[in-house]
N, C-alpha and C positions, 0 to 999 in steps of 0.2 A: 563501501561496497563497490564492485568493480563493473561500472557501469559506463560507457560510454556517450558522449552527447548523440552519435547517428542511432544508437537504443529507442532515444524518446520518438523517433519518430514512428515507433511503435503505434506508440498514443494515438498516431492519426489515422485507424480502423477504426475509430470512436464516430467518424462525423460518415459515415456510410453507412450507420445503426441506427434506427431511428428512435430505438430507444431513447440514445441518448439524446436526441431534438427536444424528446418528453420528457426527459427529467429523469427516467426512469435508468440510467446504464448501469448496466451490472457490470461491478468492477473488473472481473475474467477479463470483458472485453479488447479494455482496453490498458490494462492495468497487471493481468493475468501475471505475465511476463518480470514483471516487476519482482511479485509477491514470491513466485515462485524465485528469485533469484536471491530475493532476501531471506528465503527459507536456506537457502546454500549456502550464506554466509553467515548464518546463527548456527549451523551445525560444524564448519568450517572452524569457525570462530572456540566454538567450545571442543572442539577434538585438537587445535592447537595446541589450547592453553590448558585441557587436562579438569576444566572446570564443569560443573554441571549447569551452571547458570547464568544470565547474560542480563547485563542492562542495556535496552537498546535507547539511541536517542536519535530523535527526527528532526528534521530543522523543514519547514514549510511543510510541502505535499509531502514529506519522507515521513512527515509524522503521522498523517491521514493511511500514508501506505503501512507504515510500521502496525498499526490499528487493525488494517484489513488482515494483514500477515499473522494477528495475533488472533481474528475472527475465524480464521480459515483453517488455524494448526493447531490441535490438543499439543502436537509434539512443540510447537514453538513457545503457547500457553506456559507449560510446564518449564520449557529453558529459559524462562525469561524471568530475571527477580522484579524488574522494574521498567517504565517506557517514561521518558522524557523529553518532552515535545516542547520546540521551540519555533515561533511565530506559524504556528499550524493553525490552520482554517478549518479547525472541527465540524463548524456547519457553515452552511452557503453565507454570504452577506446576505442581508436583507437592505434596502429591493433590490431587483438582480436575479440574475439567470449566475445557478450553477454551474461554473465553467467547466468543472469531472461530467456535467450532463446529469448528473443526479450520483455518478457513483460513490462521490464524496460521502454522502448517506445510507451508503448500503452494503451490503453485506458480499464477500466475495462468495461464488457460488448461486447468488438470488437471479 
């Protein structure tokens, strides 16, 4: 996905939320940007190749985001045969603060 390193600095409208101090951020927030972009390269992706279906595969946060991506789109839901996560942090460590701020666990749109 064609993402740039000065992108993530997206991310950092997260720590001006207080959401996210709670644990509580909603992925949009800081994340939004992301999911929507990965929504454009799974559609991208399949109008190349002429296929209806895509295996996506995430490596760390790509995986936690590929999740969000697949929480947020019936249309992505549907193009997608398969999601293959590789060293992803499904849930927070334990003990320890959430470093997503809690979006790690939640739903995009909540």
């Amino acid at each position: 996905m064609p993402i740039a390193r000065s992108d993530w600095l997206r991310v950092a409208v997260s720590v001006v939320d207080p959401d996210y101090w709670r644990g509580r951020a909603a992925v949009d927030t800081a994340y939004g940007w992301y999911v929507s972009r990965a929504a454009e390269a799974l559609q991208d992706a399949l109008t190349s190749s002429a296929s209806s279906s895509a295996i996506l595969v995430g490596h760390s946060a790509g995986g936690w985001l590929a999740r969000a991506l697949l929480g947020s789109s019936a249309d992505a839901r549907a193009a997608t045969a398969a999601l293959v996560t590789l060293g992803t942090p499904h849930v927070p460590r334990s003990p320890g603060r959430c470093v997503t701020g809690g979006a790690l666990v939640r739903r995009v749109g909540e």
